[in-house]
N, C-alpha and C positions, 0 to 999 in steps of 0.2 A: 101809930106812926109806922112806913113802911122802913122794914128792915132787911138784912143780909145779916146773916150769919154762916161764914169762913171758917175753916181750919185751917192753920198755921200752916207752909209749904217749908220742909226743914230741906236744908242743905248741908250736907257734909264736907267742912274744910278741910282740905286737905293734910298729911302730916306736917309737922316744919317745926323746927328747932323750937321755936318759942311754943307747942302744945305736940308735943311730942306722941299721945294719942289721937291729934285730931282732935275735934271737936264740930259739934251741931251746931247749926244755927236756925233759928226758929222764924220763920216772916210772915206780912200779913197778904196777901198774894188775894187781889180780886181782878179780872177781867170787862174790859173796858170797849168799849167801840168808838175809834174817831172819825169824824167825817170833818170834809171842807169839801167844796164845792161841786156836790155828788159824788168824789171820791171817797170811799168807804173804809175804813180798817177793822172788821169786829174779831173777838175774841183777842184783843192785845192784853199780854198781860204787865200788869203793875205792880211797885211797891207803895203801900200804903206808908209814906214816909212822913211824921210827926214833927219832923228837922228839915222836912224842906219847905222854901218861902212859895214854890210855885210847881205846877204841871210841867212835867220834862217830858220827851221823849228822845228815844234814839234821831240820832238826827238823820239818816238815813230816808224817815217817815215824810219827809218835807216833799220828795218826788215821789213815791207814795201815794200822796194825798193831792198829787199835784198843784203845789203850791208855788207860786211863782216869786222868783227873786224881790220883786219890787213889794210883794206883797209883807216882807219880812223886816223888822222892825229890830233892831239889837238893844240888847240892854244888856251891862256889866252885873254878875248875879256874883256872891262868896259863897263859899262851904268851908265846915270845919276840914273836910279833907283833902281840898285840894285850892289850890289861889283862885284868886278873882279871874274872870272869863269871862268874854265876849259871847252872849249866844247870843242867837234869832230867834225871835219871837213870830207866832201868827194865831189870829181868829180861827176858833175853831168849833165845832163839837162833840164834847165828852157826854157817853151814856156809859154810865157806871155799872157791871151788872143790868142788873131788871130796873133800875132806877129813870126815871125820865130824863128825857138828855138836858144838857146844859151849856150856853156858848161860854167860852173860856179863851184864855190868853193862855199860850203854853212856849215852851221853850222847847230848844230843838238840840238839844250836845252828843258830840263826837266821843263823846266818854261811853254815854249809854249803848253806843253801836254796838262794841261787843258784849253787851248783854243782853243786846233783843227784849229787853224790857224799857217800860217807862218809872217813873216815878211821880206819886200823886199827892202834891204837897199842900200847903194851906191856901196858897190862889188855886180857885177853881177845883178845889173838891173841899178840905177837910173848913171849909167857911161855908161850906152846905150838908157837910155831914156830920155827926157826932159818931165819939167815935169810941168803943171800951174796946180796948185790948186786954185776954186774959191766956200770956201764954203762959202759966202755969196749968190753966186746964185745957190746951191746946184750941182757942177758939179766940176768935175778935166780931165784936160784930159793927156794922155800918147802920145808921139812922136816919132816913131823909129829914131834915128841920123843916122842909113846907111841909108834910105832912103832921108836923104836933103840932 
């Protein structure tokens, strides 16, 4: 089976009343390429997120990738974090790492803009990847299922 093996990317939260020394946080941080319509984006980086329903990205990536209004599809998504939301959806191409690419339905939110990352949830990656997380010894690693 082809695999990736990750190290954890920590970030340090800031002080604030409720963790008064701060506090780490530990993530699973792999790097992605998207493409639509010869438009390219490689080295995007991602959270490997277990709790989301689908591929997000900043929404910003929509002209980007040159994707055209009509092309974009909305659907109402929830989070535990935040209310129900209206994003746009469009076809696309994710290549995960060194992984072969894969067409995907991804979503496009104004949330992730100021985080210049995406989010890679169970549509279109983790229903093609297995996936052990071990951040106790600082590692996760990615599994392609066509390959077992």
């Amino acid at each position: 089976m082809a695999q990736y093996k990750g190290s954890y990317a920590a970030t340090d939260i800031e002080v604030n009343e409720a963790f008064p020394q701060g506090c780490r946080v530990y993530r699973a941080i792999v790097f992605v390429t998207v493409e639509h319509g010869g438009n390219i984006v490689k080295d995007f980086p991602c959270l490997v997120d277990t709790g989301a329903d689908y591929c997000q990205f900043p929404e910003y990536l929509i002209s980007d990738l040159g994707i055209e209004e009509s092309e974009l599809k909305h659907a109402s998504i929830d989070a535990l974090v935040v209310s129900s939301a209206l994003v746009p959806f469009a076809s696309l191409t994710l290549t995960v790492q060194d992984f072969k690419p894969s067409p995907i339905r991804a979503g496009f939110s104004k949330e992730l803009n100021k985080h210049k990352a995406g989010i890679l949830g169970h549509g279109g990656c983790l229903d093609r990847f297995q996936i052990f997380l071990d951040p106790q010894n600082g590692f996760f690693v990615l599994g392609d299922y066509e390959d077992s």
